[in-house]
C-alpha positions, 0 to 999 in steps of 0.5 A, spaced: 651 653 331 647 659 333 645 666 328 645 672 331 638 676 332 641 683 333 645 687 328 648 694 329 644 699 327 646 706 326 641 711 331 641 719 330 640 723 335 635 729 335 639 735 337 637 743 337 640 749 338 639 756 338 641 759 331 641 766 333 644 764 340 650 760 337 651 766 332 653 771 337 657 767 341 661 766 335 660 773 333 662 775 340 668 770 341 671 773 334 669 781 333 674 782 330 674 777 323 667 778 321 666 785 316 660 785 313 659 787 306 654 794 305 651 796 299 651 802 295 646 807 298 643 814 298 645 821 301 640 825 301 641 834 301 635 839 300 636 846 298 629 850 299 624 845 297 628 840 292 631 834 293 638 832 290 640 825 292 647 823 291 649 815 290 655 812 295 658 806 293 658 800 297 664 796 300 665 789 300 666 784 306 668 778 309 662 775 312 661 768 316 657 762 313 653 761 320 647 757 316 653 752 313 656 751 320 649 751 323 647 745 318 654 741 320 655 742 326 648 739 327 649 734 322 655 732 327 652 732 333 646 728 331 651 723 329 656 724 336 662 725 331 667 728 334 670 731 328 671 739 327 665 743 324 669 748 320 667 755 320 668 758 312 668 766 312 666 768 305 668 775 300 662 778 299 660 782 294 655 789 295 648 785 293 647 793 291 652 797 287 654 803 286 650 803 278 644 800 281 643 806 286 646 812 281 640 808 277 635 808 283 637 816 285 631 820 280 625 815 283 629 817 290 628 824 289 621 823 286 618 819 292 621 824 297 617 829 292 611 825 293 612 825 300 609 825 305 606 817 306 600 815 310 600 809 314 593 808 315 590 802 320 583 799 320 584 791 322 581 788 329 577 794 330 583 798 330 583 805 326 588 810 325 593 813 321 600 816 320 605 820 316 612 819 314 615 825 312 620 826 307 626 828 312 623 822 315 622 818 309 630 821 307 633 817 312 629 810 311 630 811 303 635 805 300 637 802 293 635 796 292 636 790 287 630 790 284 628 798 285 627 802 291 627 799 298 628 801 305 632 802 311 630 795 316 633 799 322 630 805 319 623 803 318 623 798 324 623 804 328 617 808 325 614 801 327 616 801 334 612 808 334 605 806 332 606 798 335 606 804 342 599 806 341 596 800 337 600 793 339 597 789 346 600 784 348 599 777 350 596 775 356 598 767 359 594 763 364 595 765 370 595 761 378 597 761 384 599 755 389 599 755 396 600 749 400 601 746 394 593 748 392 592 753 386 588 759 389 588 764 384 586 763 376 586 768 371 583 767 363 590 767 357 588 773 352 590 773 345 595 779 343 595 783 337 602 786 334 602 789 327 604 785 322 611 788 320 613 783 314 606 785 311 608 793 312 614 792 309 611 790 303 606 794 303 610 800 304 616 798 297 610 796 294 607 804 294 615 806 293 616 803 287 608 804 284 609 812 285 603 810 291 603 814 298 598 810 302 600 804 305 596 800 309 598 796 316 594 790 319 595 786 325 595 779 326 594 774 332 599 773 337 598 767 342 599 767 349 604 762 352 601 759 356 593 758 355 587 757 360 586 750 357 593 749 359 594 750 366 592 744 369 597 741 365 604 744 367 606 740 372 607 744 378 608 740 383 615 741 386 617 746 390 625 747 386 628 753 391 627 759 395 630 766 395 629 770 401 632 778 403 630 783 408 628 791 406 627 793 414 629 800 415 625 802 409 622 809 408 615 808 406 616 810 398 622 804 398 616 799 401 611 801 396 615 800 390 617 793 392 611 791 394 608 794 387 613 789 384 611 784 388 605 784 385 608 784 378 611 778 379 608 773 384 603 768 379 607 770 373 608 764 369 616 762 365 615 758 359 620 751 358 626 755 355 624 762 355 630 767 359 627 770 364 628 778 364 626 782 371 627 789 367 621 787 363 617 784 367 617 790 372 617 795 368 614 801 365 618 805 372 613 810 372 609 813 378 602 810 372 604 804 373 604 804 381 612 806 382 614 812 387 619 817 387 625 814 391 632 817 392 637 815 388 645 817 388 647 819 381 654 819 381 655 823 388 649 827 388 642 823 391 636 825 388 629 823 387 628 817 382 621 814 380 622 806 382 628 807 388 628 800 391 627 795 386 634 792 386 631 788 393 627 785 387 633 783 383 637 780 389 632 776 392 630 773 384 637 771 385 637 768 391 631 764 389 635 762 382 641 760 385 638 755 390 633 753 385 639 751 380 638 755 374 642 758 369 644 765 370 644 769 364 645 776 366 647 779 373 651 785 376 652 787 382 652 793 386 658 798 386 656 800 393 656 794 400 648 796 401 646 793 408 639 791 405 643 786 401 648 783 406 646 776 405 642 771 410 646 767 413 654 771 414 651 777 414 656 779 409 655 783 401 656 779 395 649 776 393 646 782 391 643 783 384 641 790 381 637 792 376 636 799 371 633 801 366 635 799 362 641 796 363 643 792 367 638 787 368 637 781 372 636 774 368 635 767 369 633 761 364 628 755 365 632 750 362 627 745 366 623 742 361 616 745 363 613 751 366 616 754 372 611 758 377 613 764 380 610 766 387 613 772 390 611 773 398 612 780 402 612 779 408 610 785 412 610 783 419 618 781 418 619 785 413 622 780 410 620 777 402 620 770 400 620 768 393 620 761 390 619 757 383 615 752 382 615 746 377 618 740 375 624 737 379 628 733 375 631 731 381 637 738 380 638 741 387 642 748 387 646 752 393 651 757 394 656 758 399 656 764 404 660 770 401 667 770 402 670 777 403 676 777 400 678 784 403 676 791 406 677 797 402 678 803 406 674 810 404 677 817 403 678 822 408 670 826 409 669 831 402 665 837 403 662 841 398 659 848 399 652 851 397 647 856 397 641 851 396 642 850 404 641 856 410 648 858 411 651 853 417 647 847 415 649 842 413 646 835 408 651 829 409 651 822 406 654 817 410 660 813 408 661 807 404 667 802 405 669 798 399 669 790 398 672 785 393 667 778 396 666 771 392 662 766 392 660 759 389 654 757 386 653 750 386 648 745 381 648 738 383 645 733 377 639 728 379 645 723 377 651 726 382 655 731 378 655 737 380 657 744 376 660 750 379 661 757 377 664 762 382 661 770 382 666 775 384 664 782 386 668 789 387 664 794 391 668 801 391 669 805 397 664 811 397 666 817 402 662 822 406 660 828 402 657 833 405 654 839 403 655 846 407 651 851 406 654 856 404 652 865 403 657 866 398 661 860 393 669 860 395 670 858 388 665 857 382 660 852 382 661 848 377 654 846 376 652 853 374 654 851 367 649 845 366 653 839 369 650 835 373 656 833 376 656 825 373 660 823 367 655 821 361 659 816 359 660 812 367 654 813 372 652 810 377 644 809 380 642 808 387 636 808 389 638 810 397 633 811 404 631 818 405 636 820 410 641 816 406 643 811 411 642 806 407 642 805 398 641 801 393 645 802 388 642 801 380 648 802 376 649 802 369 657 803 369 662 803 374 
């Protein structure tokens, strides 16, 4: 008879995920069960110089147990269980009350007394200060459970002010590969951010002390990807290439998409971080390389600082689609814009606009290393050419030529008098047919499945508008009295050719 040498054993899997991301996605997928308990706060009232503060009672809610889900549903994925995480939603109760604040409302008013507050810096050979008044202290004042506290919210944006003059932050290790050579090279710097856990304490501490003086430190922020790293990154493989045409362009609308080429080309993205195009392009000022451009707002055209970088955006998409990348955030345009007609149909529906600050464009490094972007702008074909370097793990992304599912006819020619032009001149804005198109973003895994994901995309029909001038308005204009003739609440962005034959459109609703 023989033994046997092996035995079961029980193996866990490591597994992670992203607890901020999984709590949005639930919050996201139910919006309507979730009622977060408030404390008990303060309204404050000022009459000549005193102040008078007033205690509001807090209200119960009905709040999910994200940490308890997380730590079963971990559990359970570690231990490929196929049984249901439970997601507990528990009462809750203010952790303030309405006896706490009324007890806490005599301090309030003594602090906003005291105020104002100096927020003063002498750390990493930065020096400054700055004052919180007391109507700026009023809105940042909250009760506490253990004495006075303050607004997170509020106090975060007193932050963000000074991080402006004071924060710097961190630079990777930058290169550049051609022919699959590194020809350019970069040193990595430490950035510097203000130490917000230390402020907040600094600042409840001189609350609840009768203090006005706060001090702030900054601390070290270590870049990404560090100059002793770089050799180190794995990029070897070419993982896919985004191509589009900006020809016909005015001069201001090549400056600014060669001023975002610059921008990108040799950035570096770190294994798992989302790619934001927004932020890698901007501040969109004429300080930071960007000219005015024109833009179509609504139905007007206007110069606009930084007209033309949706070129940017559709290209980065392109280069993210044939590189198998997961798209995180992507609109398209509400107008069929002629430089985005995809390369091989010629037809609308690979575009990818971006505005600040929404929408924006981005993508995700899920490859488990360092990806190198190279932006190229071709000038002699006016062509730009963008391609992500890295770590093949053997994925090949594609996409079919866009489909237009139908044409949308315009309307009948609109024409609008003014006197901002000579009577009898005429200023016109060609007319745009409207489109509704799809196509089919593929990923084919090194192991043969494959995924895919459709994109739809509604373009509206535009008609020609015409302005006429005009010695004398037939009616009213309407204008006069402030309007720019664009709704606040649905706007549309178009950084446009100068004689508006052509438009790019960024938009933030439509």
């Amino acid at each position: 008879m023989f033994a046997s040498k092996f035995h079961r054993a029980e193996i866990a899997v490591n597994v992670a995920v992203n607890r901020d991301l999984l709590a949005s996605a639930i919050r996201n997928a139910e919006p309507d069960i979730e009622h977060p308990a408030k404390d008990a706060a303060f309204v404050f009232s000022k009459e000549g110089s005193v102040w008078k503060a007033e205690a509001t009672e807090g209200v119960a809610g009905d709040e999910f147990d994200l940490p308890g889900f997380q730590t079963a549903l971990l559990q359970n994925l570690a231990n490929l269980s196929e049984t249901r995480t439970p997601l507990v939603i528990t009462h809750r109760s203010p952790d303030v009350s309405l006896t706490d604040a009324q007890a806490l409302s005599e301090r309030a008013v003594a602090a906003l007394n005291r105020a104002p507050m100096t927020l003063t810096m002498d750390s990493e050979g930065v020096t400054g200060a700055w004052t919180v008044t007391a109507d700026e202290l009023s809105a940042m004042l909250a009760p506490g459970i253990d004495g006075l506290d303050v607004n997170d919210v509020t106090f975060g944006t007193e932050l963000d002010a000074i991080a402006e003059d004071v924060e710097t932050p961190a630079r990777n290790a930058r290169f550049e590969l051609t022919n699959g050579r590194v020809t350019e090279f970069s040193a990595s710097a430490t950035g510097l951010s203000i130490d917000r856990d230390a402020a907040r304490t600094a600042f409840v501490a001189a609350l609840n002390d009768d203090g006005t003086d706060v001090p702030l430190s900054l601390i070290a922020v270590e870049p990404t990807v560090k100059t002793e790293d770089v050799n180190d990154l794995g990029i070897t493989d070419l993982l896919g290439t985004g191509a589009s045409s900006y020809r016909g362009s005015p001069a201001n609308r090549i400056n600014n998409i060669s001023n975002g080429v610059g921008f990108l080309n040799g950035r570096l993205i770190a294994p798992d971080e989302t790619f934001s195009l927004l932020a890698a392009l901007k501040p969109f000022e004429t300080t930071n390389g960007y000219l005015p451009e024109l833009v179509i707002k609504g139905d007007k055209i206007q110069p606009e600082v930084g007209g033309g970088l949706c070129q940017i955006g559709t290209t980065t998409f392109r280069a993210a689609l044939n590189s198998g990348l997961p798209i995180v955030q992507r609109s398209n345009h509400s107008l069929v814009v002629s430089y985005y007609n995809d390369p091989a149909n010629g037809k609308p529906g690979t575009d990818a606009t971006i505005y600040d600050p929404a929408p924006d464009f981005q993508f995700k490094n899920d490859t488990g290393h360092y990806v190198l972007f190279q932006a190229e702008m071709l000038t002699g074909t006016q062509d730009l050419r963008f391609s992500f370097w890295g770590t093949s793990d053997g994925r090949r992304g594609s996409y079919t030529p866009p489909v237009v599912d139908r044409w949308i006819p315009v309307a009948d020619p609109i024409e609008t008098e003014t006197i901002d032009l000579p009577v009898g001149e005429r200023k016109c804005q060609s007319a745009h047919v409207g489109a509704d198109t799809h196509f089919v973003y593929t990923v084919v895994k090194a192991d043969g499945t494959s995924v895919d994901e459709t994109f739809s995309s509604h373009y509206r029909p535009l008609p020609e508008m015409c302005l006429v001038g005009v010695e004398q308005l037939s009616t009213p204009d309407p204008l006069q009295a402030g309007a720019d003739g664009v709704s606040s609440t649905q706007t549309s962005d178009v950084p446009a050719q100068s004689d508006a034959s052509q438009t790019d459109q960024e938009q933030t609703q439509n």
